[in-house]
C-alpha positions in Angstrom: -75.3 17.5 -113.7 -74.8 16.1 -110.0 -73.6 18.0 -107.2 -71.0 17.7 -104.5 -71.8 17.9 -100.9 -69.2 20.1 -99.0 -67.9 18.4 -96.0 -69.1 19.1 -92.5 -66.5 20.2 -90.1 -67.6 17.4 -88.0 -65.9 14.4 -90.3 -62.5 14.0 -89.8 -59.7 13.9 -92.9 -59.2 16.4 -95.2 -61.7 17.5 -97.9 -62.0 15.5 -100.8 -60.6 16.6 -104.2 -63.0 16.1 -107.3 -61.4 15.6 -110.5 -62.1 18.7 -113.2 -63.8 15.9 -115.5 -66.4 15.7 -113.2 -67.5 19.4 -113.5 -69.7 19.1 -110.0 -70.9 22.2 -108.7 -71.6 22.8 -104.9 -74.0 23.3 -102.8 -75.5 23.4 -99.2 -76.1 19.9 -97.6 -77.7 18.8 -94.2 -75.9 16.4 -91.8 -77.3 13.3 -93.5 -75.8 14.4 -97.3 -72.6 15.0 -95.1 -72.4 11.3 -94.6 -72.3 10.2 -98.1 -69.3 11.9 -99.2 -67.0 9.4 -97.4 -68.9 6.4 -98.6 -67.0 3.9 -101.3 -68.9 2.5 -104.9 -69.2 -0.9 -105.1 -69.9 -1.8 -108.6 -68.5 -5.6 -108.9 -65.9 -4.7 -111.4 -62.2 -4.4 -110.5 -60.4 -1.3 -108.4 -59.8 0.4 -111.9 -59.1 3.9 -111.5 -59.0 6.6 -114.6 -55.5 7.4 -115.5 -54.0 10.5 -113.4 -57.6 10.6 -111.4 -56.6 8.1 -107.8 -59.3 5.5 -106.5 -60.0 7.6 -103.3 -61.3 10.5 -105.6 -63.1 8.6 -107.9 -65.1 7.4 -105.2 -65.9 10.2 -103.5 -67.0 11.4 -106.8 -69.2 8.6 -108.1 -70.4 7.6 -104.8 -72.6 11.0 -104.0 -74.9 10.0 -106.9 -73.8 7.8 -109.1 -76.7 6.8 -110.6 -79.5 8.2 -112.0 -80.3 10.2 -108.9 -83.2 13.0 -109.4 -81.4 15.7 -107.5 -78.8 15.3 -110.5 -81.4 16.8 -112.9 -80.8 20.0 -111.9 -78.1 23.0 -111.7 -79.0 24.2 -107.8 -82.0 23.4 -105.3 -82.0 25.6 -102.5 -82.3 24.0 -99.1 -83.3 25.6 -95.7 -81.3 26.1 -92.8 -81.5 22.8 -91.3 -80.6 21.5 -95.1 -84.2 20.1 -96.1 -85.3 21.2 -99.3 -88.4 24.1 -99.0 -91.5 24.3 -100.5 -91.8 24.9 -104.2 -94.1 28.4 -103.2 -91.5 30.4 -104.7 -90.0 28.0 -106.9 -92.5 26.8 -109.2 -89.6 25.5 -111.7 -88.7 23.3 -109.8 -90.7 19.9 -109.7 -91.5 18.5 -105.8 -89.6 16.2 -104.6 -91.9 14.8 -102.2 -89.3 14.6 -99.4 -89.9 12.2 -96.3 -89.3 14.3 -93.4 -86.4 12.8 -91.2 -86.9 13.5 -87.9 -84.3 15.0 -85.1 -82.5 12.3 -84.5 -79.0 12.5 -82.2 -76.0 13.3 -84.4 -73.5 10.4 -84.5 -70.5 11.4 -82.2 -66.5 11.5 -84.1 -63.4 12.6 -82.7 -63.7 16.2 -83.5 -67.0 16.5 -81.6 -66.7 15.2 -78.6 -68.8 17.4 -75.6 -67.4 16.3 -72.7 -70.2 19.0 -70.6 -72.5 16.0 -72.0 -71.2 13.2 -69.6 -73.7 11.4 -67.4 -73.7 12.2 -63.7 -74.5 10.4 -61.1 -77.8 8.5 -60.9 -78.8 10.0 -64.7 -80.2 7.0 -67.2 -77.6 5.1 -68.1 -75.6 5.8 -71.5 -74.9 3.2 -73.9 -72.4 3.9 -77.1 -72.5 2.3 -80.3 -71.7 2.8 -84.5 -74.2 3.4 -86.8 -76.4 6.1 -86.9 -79.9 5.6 -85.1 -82.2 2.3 -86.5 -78.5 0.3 -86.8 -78.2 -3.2 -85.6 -75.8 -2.2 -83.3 -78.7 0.2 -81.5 -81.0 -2.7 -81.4 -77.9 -4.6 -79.3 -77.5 -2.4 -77.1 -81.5 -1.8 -76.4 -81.0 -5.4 -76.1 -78.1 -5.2 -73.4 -80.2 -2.5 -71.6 -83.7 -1.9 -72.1 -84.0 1.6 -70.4 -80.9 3.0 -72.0 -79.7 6.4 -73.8 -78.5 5.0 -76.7 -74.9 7.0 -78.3 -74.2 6.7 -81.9 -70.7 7.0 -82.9 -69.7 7.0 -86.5 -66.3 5.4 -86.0 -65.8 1.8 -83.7 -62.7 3.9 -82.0 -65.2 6.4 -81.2 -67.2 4.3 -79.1 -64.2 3.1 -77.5 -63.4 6.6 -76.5 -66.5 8.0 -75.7 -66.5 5.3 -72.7 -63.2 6.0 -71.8 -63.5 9.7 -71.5 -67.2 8.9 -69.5 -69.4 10.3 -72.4 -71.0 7.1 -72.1 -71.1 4.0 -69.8 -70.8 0.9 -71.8 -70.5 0.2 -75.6 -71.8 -2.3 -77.7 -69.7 -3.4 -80.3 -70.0 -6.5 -83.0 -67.1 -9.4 -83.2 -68.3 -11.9 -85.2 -70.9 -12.7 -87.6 -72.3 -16.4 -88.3 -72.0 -15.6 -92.0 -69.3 -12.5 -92.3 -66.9 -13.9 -89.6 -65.0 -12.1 -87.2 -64.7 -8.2 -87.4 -61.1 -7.4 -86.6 -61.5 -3.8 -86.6 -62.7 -4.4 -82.8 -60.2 -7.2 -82.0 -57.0 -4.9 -83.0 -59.4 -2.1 -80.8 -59.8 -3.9 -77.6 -55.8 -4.1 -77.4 -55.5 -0.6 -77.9 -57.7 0.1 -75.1 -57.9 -0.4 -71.6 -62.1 -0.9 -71.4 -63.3 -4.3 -70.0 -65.9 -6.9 -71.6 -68.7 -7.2 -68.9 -71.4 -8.9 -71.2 -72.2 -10.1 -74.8 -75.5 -9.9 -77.0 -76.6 -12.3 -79.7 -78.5 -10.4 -81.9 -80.3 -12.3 -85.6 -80.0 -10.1 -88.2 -83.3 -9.6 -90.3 -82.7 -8.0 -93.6 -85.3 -5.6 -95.4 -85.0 -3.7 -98.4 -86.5 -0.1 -98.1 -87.6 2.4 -100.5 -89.0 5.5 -100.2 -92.8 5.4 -100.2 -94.8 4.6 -103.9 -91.7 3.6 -105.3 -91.5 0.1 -107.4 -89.3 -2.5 -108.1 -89.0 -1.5 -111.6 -88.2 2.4 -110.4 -84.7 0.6 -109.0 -81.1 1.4 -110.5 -79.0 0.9 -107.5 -79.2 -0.8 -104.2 -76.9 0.9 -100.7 -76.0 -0.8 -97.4 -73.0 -1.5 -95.6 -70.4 -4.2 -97.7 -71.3 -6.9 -95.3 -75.3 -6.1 -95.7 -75.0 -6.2 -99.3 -72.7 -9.4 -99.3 -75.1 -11.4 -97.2 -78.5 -10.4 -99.8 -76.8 -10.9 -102.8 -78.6 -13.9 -103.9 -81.8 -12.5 -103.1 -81.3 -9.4 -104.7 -80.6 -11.2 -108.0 -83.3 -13.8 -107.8 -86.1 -10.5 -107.0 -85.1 -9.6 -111.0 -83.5 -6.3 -109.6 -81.1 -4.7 -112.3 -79.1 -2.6 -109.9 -75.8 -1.4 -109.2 -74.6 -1.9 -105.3 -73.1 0.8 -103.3 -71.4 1.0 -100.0 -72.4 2.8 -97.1 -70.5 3.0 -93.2 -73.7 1.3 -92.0 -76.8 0.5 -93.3 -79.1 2.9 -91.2 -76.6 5.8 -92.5 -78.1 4.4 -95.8 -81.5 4.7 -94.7 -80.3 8.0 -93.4 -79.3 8.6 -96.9 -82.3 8.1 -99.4 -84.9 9.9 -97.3 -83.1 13.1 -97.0 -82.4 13.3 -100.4 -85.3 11.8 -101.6 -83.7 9.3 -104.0 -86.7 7.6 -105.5 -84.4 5.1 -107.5 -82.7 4.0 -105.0 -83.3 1.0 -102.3 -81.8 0.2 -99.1 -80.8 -3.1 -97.2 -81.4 -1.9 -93.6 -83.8 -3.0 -90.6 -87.8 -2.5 -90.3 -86.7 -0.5 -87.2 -84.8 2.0 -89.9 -88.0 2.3 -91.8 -90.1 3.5 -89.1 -87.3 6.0 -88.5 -86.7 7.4 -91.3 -90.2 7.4 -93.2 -89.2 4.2 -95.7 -91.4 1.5 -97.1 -90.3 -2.1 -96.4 -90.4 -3.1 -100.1 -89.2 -6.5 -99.7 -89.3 -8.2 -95.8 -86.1 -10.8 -94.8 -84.4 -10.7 -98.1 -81.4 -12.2 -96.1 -79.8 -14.9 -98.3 -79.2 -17.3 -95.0 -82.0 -16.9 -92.6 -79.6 -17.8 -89.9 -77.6 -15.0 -89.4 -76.8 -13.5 -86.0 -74.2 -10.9 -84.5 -72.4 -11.2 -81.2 -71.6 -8.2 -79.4 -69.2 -7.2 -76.3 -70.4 -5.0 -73.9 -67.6 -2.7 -72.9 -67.0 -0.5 -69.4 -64.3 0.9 -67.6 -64.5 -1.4 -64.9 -64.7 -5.0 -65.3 -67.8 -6.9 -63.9 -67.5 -9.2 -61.0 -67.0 -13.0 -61.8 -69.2 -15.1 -60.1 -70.2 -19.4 -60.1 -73.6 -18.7 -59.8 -74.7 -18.6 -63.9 -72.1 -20.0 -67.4 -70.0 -17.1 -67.9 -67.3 -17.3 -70.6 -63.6 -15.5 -70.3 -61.7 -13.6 -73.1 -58.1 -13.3 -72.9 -55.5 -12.2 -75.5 -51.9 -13.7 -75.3 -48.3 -14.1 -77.7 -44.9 -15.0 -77.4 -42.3 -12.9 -78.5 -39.6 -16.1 -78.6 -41.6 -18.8 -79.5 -44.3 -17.3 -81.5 -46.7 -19.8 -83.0 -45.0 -23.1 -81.3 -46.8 -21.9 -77.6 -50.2 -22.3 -79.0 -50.5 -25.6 -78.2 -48.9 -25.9 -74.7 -51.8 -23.2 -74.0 -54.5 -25.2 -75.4 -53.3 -28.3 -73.6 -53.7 -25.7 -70.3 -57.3 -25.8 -70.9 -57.7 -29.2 -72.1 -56.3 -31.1 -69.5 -58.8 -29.1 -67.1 -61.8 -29.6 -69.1 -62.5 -26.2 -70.0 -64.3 -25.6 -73.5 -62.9 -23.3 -75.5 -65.7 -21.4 -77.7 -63.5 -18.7 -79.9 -59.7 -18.3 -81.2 -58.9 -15.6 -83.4 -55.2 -15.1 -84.4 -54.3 -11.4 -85.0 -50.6 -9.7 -86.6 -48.5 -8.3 -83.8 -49.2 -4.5 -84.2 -45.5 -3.2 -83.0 -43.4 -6.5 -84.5 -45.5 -8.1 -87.6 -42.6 -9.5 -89.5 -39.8 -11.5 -88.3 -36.8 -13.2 -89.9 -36.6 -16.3 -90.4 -33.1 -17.6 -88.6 -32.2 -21.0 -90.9 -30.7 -21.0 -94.4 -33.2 -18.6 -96.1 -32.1 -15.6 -93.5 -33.0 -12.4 -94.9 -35.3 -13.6 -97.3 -38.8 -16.4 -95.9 -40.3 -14.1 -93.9 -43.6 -14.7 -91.2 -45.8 -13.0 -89.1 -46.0 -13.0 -85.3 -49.3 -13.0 -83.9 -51.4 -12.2 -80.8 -54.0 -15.1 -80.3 -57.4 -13.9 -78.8 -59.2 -16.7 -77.1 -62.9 -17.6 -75.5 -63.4 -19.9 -72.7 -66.5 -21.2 -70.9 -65.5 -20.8 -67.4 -66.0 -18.2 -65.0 -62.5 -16.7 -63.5 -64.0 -17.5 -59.7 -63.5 -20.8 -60.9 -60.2 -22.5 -59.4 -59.6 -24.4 -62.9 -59.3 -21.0 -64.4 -57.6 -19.7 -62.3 -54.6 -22.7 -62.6 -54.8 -22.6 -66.3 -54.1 -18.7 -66.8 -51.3 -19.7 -63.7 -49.9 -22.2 -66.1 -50.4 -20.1 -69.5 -48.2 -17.7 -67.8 -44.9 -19.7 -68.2 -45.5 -20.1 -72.3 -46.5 -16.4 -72.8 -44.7 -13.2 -72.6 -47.6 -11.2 -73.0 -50.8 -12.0 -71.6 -53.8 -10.0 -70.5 -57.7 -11.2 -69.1 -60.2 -8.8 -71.1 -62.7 -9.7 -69.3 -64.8 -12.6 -67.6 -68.8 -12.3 -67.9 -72.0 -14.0 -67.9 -72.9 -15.8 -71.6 -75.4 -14.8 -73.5 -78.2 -17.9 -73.8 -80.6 -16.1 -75.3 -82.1 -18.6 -77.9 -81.2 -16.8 -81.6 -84.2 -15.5 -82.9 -84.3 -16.1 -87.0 -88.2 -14.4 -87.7 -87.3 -10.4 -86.7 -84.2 -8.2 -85.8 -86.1 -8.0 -82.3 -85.9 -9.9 -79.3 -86.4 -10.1 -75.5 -84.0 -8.2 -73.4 -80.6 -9.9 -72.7 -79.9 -10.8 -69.0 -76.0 -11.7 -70.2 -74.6 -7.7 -69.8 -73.7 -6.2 -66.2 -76.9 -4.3 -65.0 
């Protein structure tokens, strides 16, 4: 019989509602259960839900343990009140779990927790935001951005936005685009919403490991948890190592980590970083299990104010424009801007117009051929104390009606490193 994990007060959305098939009973859970109850199953089957039973519930059902989990074995373990399981002293039914102790590691900020008596003052170290929960990629970039920093896990990417807005923290770093996953457009449709400036960008490789908990082998396995894109990007690997597993879904991959060591799921692997491991008291079963060794994540560094463009070193220049007449047709007169200066473009991303995504078309097939407007993000290698930047955003101006500079800051040339998740610091972000 498995068990559901109440809900901390700290998640946002309403409590999830478990289907009377399921016959769960409850019990007490520490921050790190918490996490799992808003995960998602990934089974590679089809979105199939049981009749009268939606998809939401049946994954926050099956994804608690949905496999053969040793916690499930029994009706009730108690657990302390910091939510670790005790010693069997009193309790000699019970088998030992042989937990890995998880250290006290910061708790991942949301929007119902926010402590604004928390905010750096003047002169304190400075404060750097990011997703994940401690040992994510996204720590790593932003130890990257800033050696000496206080790194801030958020659990949501709007989180981050807001804790640097409301001056919780000083800068986030935030991923964009992958060399193998693409563009995340989560943070594209973000940096619209918000008013925060790009003063730098990180390159960071992405170095795969699966992790287990300590003794266990590959034949112990049934299932295998990480983030979709972590998963996505081992799958090869994953089959060719003869592993027999089912794959799960996590919000990041060291919430995974996070995951199997406070539970003590011996059956159970993770795809996370070697940096995870040492956290979180995992073996590194299998080391770069990545299916394309050459995989790397950019990163913005967001602030409130925007850095100060110089000639002195390449910077690069994001900017985010549309038409509201025109639509699609002004692309290439703003192209031709940067084209006829000589400026390299590096990045166009084309995004649905949040307030007006559907327009009519006005010809013969009015009221029915419908198509989308669209906001056009674009990267360009030149600095905005450079004059031909200057006349091309001059020019832009007469195709757009919407137009905005998100910021102009020094490029990351940082060779990609391909051999570790680890590299030297990155001179690109604002110091």
């Amino acid at each position: 019989m498995a068990h559901v994990l109440p809900s901390s007060p700290a998640l946002a959305g309403p409590s999830p509602r478990i289907h009377p098939a399921t016959s769960l009973q409850p019990r007490r859970s520490s921050t790190m259960q918490t996490r799992c109850i808003h995960q998602s199953i990934y089974t590679g089957q089809p979105s199939i839900s049981p009749t009268g039973f939606s998809r939401s519930d049946w994954q926050t059902s099956c994804a608690i343990l949905s496999s053969k989990a040793i916690l499930g074995s029994f009706p009730m373990i108690p657990t302390s009140s910091n939510g670790n399981v005790p010693a069997n002293d009193n309790n000699s039914s019970l088998p030992s779990l042989e937990l890995v102790p998880v250290p006290n590691l910061p708790r991942p900020l949301s929007l119902t927790n926010f402590d604004l008596s928390s905010s750096p003052t003047h002169g304190s170290q400075l404060r750097v935001a990011y997703q994940g929960a401690p040992g994510a990629y996204s720590e790593g970039a932003a130890s990257t951005a800033y050696p000496d920093c206080q790194p801030v896990p958020c659990d949501q990417f709007d989180v981050a936005f807001k804790a640097v807005e409301l001056w919780i923290a000083d800068r986030a770093v935030l991923p964009v685009e992958n060399s193998l996953g693409g563009s995340i457009h989560r943070n594209y449709d973000l940096l619209l919403r918000h008013r925060l400036h790009i003063v730098g960008e990180v390159q960071k490789s992405v170095h795969h490991c699966l992790l287990t908990l300590p003794g266990v082998r590959k034949d112990n396995l049934t299932r295998v948890i990480s983030h979709p894109q972590a998963l996505a990007q081992c799958e090869h690997t994953i089959t060719s190592l003869g592993l027999n597993v089912v794959r799960e879904s996590f919000d990041d991959t060291a919430a995974a980590a996070e995951y199997v060591a406070a539970n003590g799921l011996r059956d159970t692997a993770v795809i996370a970083s070697a940096r995870a491991a040492e956290l979180y008291g995992l073996q590194v079963l299998e080391d770069g299990i990545q299916d394309d060794p050459r995989n790397v994540t950019r990163f913005l560094v967001l602030a409130r104010e925007p850095a100060i463009p110089r000639l002195n070193r390449p910077f690069k220049t994001s900017i985010v424009f549309g038409h509201d007449k025109d639509g699609t047709s002004s692309l290439f007169k703003v192209l031709s801007a940067f084209a006829f200066r000589d400026i390299k473009l590096s990045k166009i991303e084309s995004r649905p117009h949040r307030f007006s995504p559907i327009r009519l078309v006005d010809d013969a097939n009015v009221g029915t051929a419908k198509h989308f407007e669209y906001m056009f993000y674009l990267d360009f290698q030149a600095s905005m104390a450079d004059v031909r930047a200057q006349n091309a955003l001059t020019e832009i101006q007469e195709y757009t009606s919407f137009l905005r500079v998100l910021g102009s800051y020094p490029m990351d040339m940082t060779p990609w490193n391909t051999s570790s998740d680890s590299g030297p610091p990155n001179p690109s972000a604002d110091q």
